[in-house]
C-alpha positions as CSV (number, residue, x, y, z in Angstrom):
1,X,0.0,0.0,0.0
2,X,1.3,3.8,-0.9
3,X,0.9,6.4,1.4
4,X,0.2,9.6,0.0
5,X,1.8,12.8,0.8
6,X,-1.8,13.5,2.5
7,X,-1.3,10.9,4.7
8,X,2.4,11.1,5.3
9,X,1.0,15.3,6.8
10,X,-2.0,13.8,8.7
11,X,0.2,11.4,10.6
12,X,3.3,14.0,11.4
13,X,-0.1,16.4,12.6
14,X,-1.3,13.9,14.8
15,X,2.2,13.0,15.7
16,X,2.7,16.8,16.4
17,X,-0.6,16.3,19.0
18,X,0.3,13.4,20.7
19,X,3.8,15.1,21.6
20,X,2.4,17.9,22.6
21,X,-0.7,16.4,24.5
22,X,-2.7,18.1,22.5
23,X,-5.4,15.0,21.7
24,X,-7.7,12.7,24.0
25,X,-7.9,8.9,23.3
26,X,-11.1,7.1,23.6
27,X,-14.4,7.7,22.9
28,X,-15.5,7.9,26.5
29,X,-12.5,10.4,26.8
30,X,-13.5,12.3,24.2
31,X,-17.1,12.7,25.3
32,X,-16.0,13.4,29.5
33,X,-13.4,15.9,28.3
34,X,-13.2,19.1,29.9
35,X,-10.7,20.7,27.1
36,X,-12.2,22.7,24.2
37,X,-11.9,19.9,21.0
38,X,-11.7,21.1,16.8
39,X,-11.7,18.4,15.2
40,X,-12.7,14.4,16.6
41,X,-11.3,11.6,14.3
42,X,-12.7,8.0,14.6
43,X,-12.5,4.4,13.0
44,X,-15.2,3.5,10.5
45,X,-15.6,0.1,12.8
46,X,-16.0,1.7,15.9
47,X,-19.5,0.5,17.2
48,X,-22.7,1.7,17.0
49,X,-23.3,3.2,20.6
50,X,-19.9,4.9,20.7
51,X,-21.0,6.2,17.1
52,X,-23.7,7.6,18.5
53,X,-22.6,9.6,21.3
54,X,-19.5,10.8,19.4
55,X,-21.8,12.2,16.8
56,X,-24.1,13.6,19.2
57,X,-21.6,15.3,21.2
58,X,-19.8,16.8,17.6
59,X,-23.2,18.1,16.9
60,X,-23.8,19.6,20.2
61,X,-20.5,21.2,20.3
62,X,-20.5,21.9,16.5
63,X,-17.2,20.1,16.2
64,X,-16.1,18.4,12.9
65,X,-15.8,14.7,12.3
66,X,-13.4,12.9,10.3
67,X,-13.8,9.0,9.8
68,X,-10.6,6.4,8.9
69,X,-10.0,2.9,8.3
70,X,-8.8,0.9,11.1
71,X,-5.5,0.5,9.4
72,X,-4.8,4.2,8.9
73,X,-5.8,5.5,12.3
74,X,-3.5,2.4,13.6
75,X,-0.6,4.2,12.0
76,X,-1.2,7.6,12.8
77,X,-1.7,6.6,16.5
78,X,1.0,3.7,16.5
79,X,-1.5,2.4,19.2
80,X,-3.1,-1.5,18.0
81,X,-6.7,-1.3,18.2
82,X,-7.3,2.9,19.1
83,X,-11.0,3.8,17.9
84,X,-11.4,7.3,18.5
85,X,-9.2,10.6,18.8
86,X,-9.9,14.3,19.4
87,X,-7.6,17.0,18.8
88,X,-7.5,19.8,21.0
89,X,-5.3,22.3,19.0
90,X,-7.0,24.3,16.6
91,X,-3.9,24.7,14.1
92,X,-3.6,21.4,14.2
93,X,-6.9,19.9,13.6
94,X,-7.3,22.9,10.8
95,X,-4.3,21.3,9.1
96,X,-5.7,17.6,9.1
97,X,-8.9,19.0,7.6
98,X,-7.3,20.4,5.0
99,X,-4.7,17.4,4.6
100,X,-8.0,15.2,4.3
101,X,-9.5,17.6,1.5
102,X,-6.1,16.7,-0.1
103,X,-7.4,13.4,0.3
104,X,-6.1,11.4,3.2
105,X,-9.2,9.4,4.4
106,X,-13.2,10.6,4.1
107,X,-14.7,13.1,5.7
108,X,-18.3,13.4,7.2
């Protein structure tokens, strides 16, 4: 499989978060957070009640959602079986939108 350069710039963005604590793991994380969140990412397996809430709470708080494979958010996470993400840095989740326009993955 070829990564794009799309993909190679959403991974070093959420790379970028991770070091600098700037995303929450987990969709019950995501949901109980108490940080402001731009931009929630999650896998296009993740199940139907965690689905729900995510997309719920993005609609409440008018935050955009962005869906992956399981594969993809595997790599940009380097964490085996990680469902859900938010990011919690407005640059940065402005640069994976736009990365994902480019086209990295699908957008909802």
């Amino acid at each position: 499989m070829m990564i794009t350069t799309a993909q190679r710039k959403i991974k070093t963005y959420i790379g970028f978060a991770i070091k600098s604590r700037n995303i929450v793991f987990g969709a019950d994380f995501v949901v109980g957070n108490s940080k402001k969140l731009y931009l929630i990412i999650y896998t296009d397996s993740i199940n139907r009640t965690s689905k729900s809430r995510l997309t719920t709470y993005s609609e409440q708080n008018s935050i955009p959602v962005i869906i992956f494979e399981d594969k993809q958010m595997e790599e940009c996470v380097n964490k085996i079986n990680c469902k859900c993400i938010a990011i919690a840095d407005k640059n940065l989740a402005e640069a994976i939108r736009h990365s994902v326009t480019e086209g990295g993955a699908s957008n909802e």
